[in-house]
C-alpha positions in Angstrom: 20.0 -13.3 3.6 20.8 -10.0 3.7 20.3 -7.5 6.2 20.0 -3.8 6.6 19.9 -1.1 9.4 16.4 -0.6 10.7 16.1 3.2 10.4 18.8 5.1 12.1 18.4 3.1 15.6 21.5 0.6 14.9 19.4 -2.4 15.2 20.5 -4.8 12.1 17.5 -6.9 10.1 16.9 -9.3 7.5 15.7 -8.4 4.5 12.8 -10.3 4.6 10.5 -10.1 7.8 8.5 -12.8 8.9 5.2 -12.1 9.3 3.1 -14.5 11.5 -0.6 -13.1 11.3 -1.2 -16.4 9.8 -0.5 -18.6 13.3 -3.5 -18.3 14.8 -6.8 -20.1 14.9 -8.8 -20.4 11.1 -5.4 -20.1 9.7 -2.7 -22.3 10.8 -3.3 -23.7 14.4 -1.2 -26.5 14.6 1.6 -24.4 16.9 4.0 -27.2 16.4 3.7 -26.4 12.9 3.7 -23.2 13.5 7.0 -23.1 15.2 8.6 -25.5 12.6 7.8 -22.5 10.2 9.8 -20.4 12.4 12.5 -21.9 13.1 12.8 -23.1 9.4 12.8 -19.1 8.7 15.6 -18.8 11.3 17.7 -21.2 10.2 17.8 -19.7 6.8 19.0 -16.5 8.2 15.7 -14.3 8.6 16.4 -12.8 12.3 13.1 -10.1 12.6 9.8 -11.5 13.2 6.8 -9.2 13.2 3.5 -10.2 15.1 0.8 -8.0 17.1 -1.3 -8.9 19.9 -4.6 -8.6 18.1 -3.3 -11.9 15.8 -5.7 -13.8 17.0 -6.4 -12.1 20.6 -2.9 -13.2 21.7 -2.7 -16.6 20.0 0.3 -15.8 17.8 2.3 -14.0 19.9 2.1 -17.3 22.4 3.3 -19.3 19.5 6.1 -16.9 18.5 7.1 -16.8 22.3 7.4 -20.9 21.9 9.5 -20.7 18.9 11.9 -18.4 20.4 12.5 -20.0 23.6 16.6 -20.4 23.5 16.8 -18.1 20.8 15.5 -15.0 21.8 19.1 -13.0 21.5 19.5 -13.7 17.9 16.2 -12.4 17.1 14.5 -9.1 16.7 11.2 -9.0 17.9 8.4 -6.7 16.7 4.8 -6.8 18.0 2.1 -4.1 17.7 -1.0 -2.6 20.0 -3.8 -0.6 19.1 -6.9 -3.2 18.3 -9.5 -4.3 21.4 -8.5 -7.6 23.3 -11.8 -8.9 24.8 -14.9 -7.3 26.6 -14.9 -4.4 28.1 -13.7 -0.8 28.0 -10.4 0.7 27.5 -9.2 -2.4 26.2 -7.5 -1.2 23.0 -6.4 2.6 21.1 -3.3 4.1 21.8 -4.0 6.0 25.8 -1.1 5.6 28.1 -3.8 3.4 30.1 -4.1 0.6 27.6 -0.4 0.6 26.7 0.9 0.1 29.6 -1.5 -2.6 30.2 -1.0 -4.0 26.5 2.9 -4.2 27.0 3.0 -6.9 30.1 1.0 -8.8 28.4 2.1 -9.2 25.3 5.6 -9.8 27.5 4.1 -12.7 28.7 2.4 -13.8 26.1 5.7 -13.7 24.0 7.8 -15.0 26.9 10.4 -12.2 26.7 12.2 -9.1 29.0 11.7 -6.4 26.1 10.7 -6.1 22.7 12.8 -4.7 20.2 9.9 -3.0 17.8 7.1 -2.1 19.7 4.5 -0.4 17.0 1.2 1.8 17.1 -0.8 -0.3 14.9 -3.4 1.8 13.9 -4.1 6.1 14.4 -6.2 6.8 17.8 -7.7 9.9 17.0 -9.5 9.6 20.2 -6.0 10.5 21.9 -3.4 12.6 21.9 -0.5 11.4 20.2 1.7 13.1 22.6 0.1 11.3 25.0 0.9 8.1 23.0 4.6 9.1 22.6 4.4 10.1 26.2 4.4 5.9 27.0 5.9 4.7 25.0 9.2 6.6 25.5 8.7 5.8 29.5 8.6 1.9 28.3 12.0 2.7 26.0 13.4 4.6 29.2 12.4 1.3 31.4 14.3 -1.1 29.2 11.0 -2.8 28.3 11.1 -1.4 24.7 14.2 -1.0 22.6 12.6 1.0 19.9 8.8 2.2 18.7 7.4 2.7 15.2 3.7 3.3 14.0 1.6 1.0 11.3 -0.4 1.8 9.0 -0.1 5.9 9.7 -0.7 8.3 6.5 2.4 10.7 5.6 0.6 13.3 7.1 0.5 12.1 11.0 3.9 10.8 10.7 5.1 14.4 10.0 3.0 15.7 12.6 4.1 13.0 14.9 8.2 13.8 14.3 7.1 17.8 15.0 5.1 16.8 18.3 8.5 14.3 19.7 10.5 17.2 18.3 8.8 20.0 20.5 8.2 18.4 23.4 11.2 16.3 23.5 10.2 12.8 23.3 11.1 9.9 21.8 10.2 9.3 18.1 8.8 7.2 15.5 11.9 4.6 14.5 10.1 3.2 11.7 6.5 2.8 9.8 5.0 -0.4 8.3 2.7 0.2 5.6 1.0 -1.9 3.0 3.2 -2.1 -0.6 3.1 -4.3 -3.7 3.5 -4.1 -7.1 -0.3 -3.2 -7.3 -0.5 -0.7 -4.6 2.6 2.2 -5.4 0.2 4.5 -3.7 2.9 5.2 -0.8 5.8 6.3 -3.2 4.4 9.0 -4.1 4.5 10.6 -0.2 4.8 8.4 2.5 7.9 6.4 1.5 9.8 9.7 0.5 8.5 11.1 4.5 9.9 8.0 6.3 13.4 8.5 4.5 13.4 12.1 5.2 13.2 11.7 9.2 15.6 8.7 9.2 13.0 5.8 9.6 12.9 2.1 8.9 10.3 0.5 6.5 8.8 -2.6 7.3 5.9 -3.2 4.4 3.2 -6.0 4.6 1.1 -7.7 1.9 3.4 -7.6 -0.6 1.4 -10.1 -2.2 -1.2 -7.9 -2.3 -4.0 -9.6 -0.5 -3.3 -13.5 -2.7 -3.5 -11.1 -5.9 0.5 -11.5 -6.8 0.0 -15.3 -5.5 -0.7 -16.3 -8.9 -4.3 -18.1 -7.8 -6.7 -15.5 -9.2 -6.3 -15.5 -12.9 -8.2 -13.3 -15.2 -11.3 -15.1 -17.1 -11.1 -18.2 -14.5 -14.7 -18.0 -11.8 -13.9 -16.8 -8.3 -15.3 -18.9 -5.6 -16.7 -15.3 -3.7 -17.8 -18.2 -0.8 -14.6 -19.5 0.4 -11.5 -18.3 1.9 -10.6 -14.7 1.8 -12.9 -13.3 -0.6 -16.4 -14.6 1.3 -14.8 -11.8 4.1 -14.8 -9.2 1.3 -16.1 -10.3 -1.9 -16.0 -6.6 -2.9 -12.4 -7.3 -3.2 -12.6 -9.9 -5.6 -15.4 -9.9 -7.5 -14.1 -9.9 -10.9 -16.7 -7.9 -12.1 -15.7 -4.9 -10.6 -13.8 -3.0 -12.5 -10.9 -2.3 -9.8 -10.5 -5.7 -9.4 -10.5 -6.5 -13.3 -7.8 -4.2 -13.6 -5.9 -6.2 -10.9 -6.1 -9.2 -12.7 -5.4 -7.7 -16.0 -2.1 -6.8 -14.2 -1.0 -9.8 -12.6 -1.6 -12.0 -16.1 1.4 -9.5 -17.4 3.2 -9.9 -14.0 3.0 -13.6 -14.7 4.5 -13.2 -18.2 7.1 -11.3 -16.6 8.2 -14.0 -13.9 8.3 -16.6 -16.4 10.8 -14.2 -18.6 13.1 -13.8 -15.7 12.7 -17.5 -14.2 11.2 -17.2 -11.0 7.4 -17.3 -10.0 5.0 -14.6 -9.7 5.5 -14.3 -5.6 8.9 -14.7 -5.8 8.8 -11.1 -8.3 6.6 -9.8 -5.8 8.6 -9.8 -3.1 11.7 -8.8 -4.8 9.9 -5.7 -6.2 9.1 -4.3 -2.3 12.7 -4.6 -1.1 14.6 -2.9 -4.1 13.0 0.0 -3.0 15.6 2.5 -1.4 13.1 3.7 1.5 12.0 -0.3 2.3 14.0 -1.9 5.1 11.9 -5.2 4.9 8.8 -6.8 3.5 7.0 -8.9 5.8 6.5 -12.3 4.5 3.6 -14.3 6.3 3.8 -17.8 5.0 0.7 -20.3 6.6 2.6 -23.4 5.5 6.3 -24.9 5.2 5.9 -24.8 1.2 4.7 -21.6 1.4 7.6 -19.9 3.0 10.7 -22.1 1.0 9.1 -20.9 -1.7 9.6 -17.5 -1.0 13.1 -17.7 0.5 14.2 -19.5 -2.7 13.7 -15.8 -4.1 15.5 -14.3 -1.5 18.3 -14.1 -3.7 16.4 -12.8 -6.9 17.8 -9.2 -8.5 15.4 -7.4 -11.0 17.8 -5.6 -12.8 16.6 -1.9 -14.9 15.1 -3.2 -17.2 12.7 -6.0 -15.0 11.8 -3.0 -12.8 11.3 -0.8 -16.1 8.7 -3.4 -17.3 6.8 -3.4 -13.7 6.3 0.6 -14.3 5.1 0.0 -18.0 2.3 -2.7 -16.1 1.6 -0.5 -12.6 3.4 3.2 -12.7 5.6 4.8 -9.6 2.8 5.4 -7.3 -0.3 4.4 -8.6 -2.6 2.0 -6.7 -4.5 -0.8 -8.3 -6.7 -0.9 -5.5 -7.1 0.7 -2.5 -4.5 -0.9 0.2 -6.2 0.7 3.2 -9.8 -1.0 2.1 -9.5 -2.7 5.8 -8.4 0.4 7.4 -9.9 3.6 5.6 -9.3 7.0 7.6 -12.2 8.1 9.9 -12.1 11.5 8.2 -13.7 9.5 5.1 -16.0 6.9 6.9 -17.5 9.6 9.3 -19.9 12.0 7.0 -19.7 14.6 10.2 -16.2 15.5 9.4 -17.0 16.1 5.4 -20.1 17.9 6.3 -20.7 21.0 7.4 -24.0 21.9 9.5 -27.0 22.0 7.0 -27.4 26.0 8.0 -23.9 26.8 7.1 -23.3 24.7 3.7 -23.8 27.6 1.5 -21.5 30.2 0.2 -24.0 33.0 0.6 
């Protein structure tokens, strides 16, 4: 396994990230099972493990604190806050209230001192994000955080969050963690390119773009839109749409292309995310043993010019086969008020 430097903070990782939204209850909820996974990506060198309190309401940070009891030094540790824990008010965004709150318990949850990635999963645009800065450099200042990054953050309020720790002298952004695959370059074109310019790590998730680069969705075989992950969306999936039709149109040349080179089509998948310059790490969130040794058998892969040359020909540099932020699209889209002015002032004379 390789590693690299997360951003500019020192802090070495592997190159691949385990991810471990998946140990939790409706996924995998056997924890012994769930800490066998870990440790197996451990022993095979993988030393950054990403959760978030939110992964089922606390359920896999628990399990991530089991698996790291006596190894906790080796290990960097990344968890998130942001989404509502239970009933009740002020029980999630990014206010210095709920933070600070958030923090000691995912501490205890994850059985640990500090946390070495601490990340803003998701904009608040409800609060300042001085006032989210604000906290979290007290919690770096208490020993309690190492470092803090944001996920899920457009180009835009990255910028404007370097220019608010800049003026009021706070600490910054370390690193970002977007969504990136071989069918959603969308983040190339801006966002990638930002996070290098102000020194920041990359951690990117779904690089199997939602079970598309998985291989099980194949073009002219039926979708079962009742089961699994496409009865939560079946927008998603629904071959019949022509976003998704174009996904699968890719992935049957994606196929082609594994088979050429001699690995399998997640194996390409992964590969792709991390021989970008900007990427630091792709998160890989396995839900079984087989799942995860047969991603770190590609650990090793190299897609030389003329693999990554054939990837462009199938998806060009920044272009998005679908939309990656379907689960997460910006208020200023969802809420008409903000694309609308006042009926009494909408025309131009």
């Amino acid at each position: 396994m390789r590693y690299r430097t997360l951003g500019r903070t020192g802090i070495e990782v592997s190159a691949h990230c385990l991810g471990t939204m998946m140990f939790q209850d409706g996924s995998n909820s056997d924890h012994d099972d769930c800490v066998r996974i870990i440790h197996a990506a451990l022993d095979q060198g993988i030393n950054f493990v990403d959760t978030a309190d939110m992964y089922g309401q606390g359920e896999s940070e628990e399990i991530v604190g089991k698996a790291l009891r006596g190894r906790r030094d080796d290990v960097v540790l990344a968890t998130k806050v942001h989404f509502r824990m239970g009933e009740g008010r002020n029980r999630g965004g990014n206010s210095r209230r709920w933070i600070l709150k958030a923090v000691e318990d995912s501490l205890r949850r994850l059985n640990t001192d500090w946390i070495d990635l601490y990340q803003v999963h998701f904009p608040d645009h409800s609060t300042d994000i001085e006032e989210t800065l604000s906290v979290l450099s007290d919690l770096v200042r208490e020993g309690k955080v190492r470092a803090f990054g944001c996920s899920n953050f457009p180009a835009e309020e990255i910028a404007e969050a370097h220019h608010v720790s800049e003026r009021r002298g706070l600490g910054r952004f370390r690193s970002a963690q977007p969504p990136y695959s071989i069918l959603a370059r969308g983040i190339e074109a801006s966002l990638l390119p930002v996070c290098e310019r102000y020194g920041m790590g990359v951690l990117v998730w779904s690089p199997l773009a939602f079970g598309f680069l998985t291989g099980k969705h194949r073009k002219d075989q039926p979708i079962d839109l009742a089961a699994g992950r496409a009865a939560l969306r079946p927008a998603f999936f629904d071959p019949a749409i022509a976003e998704n039709a174009a996904k699968l149109d890719a992935v049957e040349q994606l196929i082609e292309l594994a088979a050429s080179i001699g690995c399998t089509l997640p194996q390409l998948a992964v590969a792709f995310t991390v021989a970008h310059p900007a990427v630091t790490s792709a998160i890989i969130g396995p839900r079984t043993m087989p799942q995860l040794e047969d991603l770190l058998k590609g650990a090793a892969l190299t897609l030389d010019d003329a693999t990554l040359d054939r990837i462009d020909e199938i998806v060009p540099p920044g272009v998005n086969r679908y939309n990656p932020w379907t689960y997460f699209p910006p208020r200023s889209l969802t809420d008409t008020a903000l694309r609308r002015r006042p009926l009494t002032e909408r025309a131009a004379a």
